[in-house]
Structure formats: C-alpha cells, structure tokens
C-alpha positions as a Markdown table, in Angstrom:
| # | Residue | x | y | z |
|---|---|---|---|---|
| 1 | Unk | -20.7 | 4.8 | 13.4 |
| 2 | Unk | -22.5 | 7.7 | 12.5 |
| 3 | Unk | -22.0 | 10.1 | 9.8 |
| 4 | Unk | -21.9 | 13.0 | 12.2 |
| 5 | Unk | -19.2 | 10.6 | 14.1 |
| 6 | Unk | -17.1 | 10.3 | 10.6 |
| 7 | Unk | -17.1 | 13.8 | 10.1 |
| 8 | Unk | -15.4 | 14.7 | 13.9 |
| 9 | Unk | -13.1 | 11.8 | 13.4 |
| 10 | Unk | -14.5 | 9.3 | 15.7 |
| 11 | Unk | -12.8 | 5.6 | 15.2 |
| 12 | Unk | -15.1 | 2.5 | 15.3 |
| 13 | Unk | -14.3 | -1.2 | 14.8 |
| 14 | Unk | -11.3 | -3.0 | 15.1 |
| 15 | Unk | -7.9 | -3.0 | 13.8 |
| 16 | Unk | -6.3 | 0.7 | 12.8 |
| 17 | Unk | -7.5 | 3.2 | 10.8 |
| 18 | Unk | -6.0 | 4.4 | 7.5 |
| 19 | Unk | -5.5 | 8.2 | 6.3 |
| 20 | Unk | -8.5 | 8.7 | 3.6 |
| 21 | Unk | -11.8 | 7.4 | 3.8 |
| 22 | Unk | -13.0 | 5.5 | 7.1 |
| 23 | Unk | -11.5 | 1.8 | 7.0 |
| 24 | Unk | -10.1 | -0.7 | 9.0 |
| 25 | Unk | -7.1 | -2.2 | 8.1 |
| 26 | Unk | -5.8 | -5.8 | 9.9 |
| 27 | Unk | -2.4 | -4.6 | 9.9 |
| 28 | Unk | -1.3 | -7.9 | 11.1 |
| 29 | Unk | -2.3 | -9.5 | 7.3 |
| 30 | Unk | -1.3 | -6.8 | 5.5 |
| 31 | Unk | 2.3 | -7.2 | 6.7 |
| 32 | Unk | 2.1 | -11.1 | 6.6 |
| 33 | Unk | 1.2 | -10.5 | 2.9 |
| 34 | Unk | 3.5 | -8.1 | 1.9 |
| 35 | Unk | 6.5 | -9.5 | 3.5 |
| 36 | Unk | 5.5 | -12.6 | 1.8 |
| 37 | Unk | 5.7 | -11.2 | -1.3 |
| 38 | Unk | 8.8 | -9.4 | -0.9 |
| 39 | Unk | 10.8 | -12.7 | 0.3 |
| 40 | Unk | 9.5 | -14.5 | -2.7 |
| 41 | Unk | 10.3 | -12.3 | -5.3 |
| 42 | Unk | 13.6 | -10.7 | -6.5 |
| 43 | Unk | 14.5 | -6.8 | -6.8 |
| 44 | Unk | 10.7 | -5.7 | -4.8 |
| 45 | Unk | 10.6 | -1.9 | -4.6 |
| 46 | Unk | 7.7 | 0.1 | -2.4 |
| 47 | Unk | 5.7 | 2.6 | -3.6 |
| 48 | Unk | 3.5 | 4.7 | -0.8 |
| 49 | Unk | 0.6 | 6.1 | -2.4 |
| 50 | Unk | -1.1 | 9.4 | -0.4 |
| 51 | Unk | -4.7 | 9.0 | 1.1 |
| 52 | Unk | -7.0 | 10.4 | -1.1 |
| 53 | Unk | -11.4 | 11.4 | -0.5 |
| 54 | Unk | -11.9 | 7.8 | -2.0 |
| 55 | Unk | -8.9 | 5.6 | -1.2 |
| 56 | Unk | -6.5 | 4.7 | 2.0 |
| 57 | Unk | -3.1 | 5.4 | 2.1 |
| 58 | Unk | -1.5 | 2.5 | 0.1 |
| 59 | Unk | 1.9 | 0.6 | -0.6 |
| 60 | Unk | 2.6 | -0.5 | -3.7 |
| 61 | Unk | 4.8 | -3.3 | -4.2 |
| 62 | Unk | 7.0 | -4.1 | -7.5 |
| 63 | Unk | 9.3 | -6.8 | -8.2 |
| 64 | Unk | 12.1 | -7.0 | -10.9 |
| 65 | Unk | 9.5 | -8.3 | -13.2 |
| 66 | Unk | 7.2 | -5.6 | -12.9 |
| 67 | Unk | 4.8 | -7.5 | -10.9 |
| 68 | Unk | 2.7 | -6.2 | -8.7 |
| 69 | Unk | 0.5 | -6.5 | -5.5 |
| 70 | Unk | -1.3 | -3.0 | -3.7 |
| 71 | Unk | -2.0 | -3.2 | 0.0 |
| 72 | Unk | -4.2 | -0.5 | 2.0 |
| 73 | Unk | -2.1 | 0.7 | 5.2 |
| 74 | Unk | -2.6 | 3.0 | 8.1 |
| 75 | Unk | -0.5 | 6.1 | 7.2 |
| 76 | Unk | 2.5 | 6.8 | 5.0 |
| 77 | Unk | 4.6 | 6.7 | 8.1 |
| 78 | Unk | 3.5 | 3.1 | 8.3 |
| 79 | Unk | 4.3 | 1.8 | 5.0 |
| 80 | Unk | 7.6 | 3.8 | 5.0 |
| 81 | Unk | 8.6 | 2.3 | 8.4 |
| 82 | Unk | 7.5 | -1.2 | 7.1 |
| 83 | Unk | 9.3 | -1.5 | 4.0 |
| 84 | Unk | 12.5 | 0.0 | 5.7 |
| 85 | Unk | 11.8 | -2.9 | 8.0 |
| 86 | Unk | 11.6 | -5.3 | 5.5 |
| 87 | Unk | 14.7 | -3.6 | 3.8 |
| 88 | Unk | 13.7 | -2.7 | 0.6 |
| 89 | Unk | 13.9 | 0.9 | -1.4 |
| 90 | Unk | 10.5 | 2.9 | -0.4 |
| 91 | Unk | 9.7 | 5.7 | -2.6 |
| 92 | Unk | 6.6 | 8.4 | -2.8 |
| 93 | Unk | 4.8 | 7.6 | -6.1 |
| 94 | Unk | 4.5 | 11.5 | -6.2 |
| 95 | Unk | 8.1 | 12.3 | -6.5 |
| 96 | Unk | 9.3 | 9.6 | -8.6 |
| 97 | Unk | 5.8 | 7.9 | -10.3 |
| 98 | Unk | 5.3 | 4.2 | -11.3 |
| 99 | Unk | 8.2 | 2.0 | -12.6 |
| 100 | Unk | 7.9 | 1.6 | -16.5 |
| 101 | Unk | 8.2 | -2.5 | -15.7 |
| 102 | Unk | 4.7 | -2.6 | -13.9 |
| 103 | Unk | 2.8 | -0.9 | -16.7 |
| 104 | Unk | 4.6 | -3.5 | -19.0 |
| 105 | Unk | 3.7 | -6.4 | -16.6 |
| 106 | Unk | -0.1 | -5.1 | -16.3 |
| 107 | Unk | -0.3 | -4.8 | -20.2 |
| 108 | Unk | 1.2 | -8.4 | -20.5 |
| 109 | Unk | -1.4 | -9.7 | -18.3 |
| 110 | Unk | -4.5 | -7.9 | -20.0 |
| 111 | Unk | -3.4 | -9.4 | -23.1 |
| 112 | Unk | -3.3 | -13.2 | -22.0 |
C-alpha cells in the first residue's frame, strides 16, 4: 500500500484493520488469547485504550493480582463487545485510569 493510499483510508492485507495507525490485527488470536487468559486467571477486568497517531486501539487485561497482558484490537466497539462476551467488567482507561494493582504487579516484576 501506498502512502497516498494510507492517507484516503485504503485497507490492504489481511485480517481487520484497527482505529490508529495502519495494522492488521488476526482477530481470531487475539480473542483465543485473551479469553485464555481471562479463564485462567481470577477477578480479570478490561481496559479499552483509544487509538492514538502511533498505537491501535487496545484492551487491556487485569487480573486480581494485578497481572497483566495488552492486546491490539479493531475498534473500541470490538473490545467492548468482546469482553462483554467473555463477561467480564470493561472500562475506558480515560474515565476511570489504570488499577493501582497493575502498577504494583509491573514494579514487582522490574524488581526480580
């Protein structure tokens, strides 16, 4: 593709394309992978994270623990739909920001 095809919106490749910058995303793994994690970890939580210039819209993931796992998706409707699928609370990071337990978990990890 282009960059003159980028800039009127043109869609190359396979797979969907996110909100943000021009990706594909195998939708099909990225649900596998999140629904994985969900089922095997206790108290998950979503977080949808907006499209920016330089990143895809995103879905955050956060278990009891604070562990987490951040997956690129097609739009915000997407990853609201999915986690509601997957029955799980879905926030927007923008209205409510990160839980306090996945800074803790990502400081515990940089200190090991």
């Amino acid at each position: 593709m282009g960059w003159w095809d980028r800039l009127r919106g043109r869609r190359g490749g396979s797979g969907s394309r996110a909100d943000g910058p021009d990706v594909s995303i195998d939708t099909g793994t990225v649900r596998a992978y999140l629904a994985e994690f969900a089922r095997s970890r206790r108290g998950v939580e979503a977080y949808v994270e907006p499209a920016t210039n330089m990143t895809a819209t995103t879905v955050v993931l956060v278990a009891h623990d604070g562990e987490w796992t951040r997956r690129a998706v097609p739009s915000q409707q997407a990853a609201f739909e999915f986690a509601r699928a997957l029955g799980i609370p879905v926030y927007d990071v923008h209205l409510t920001g990160y839980p306090r337990r996945m800074r803790e978990w990502t400081s515990r990890q940089r200190r090991r």
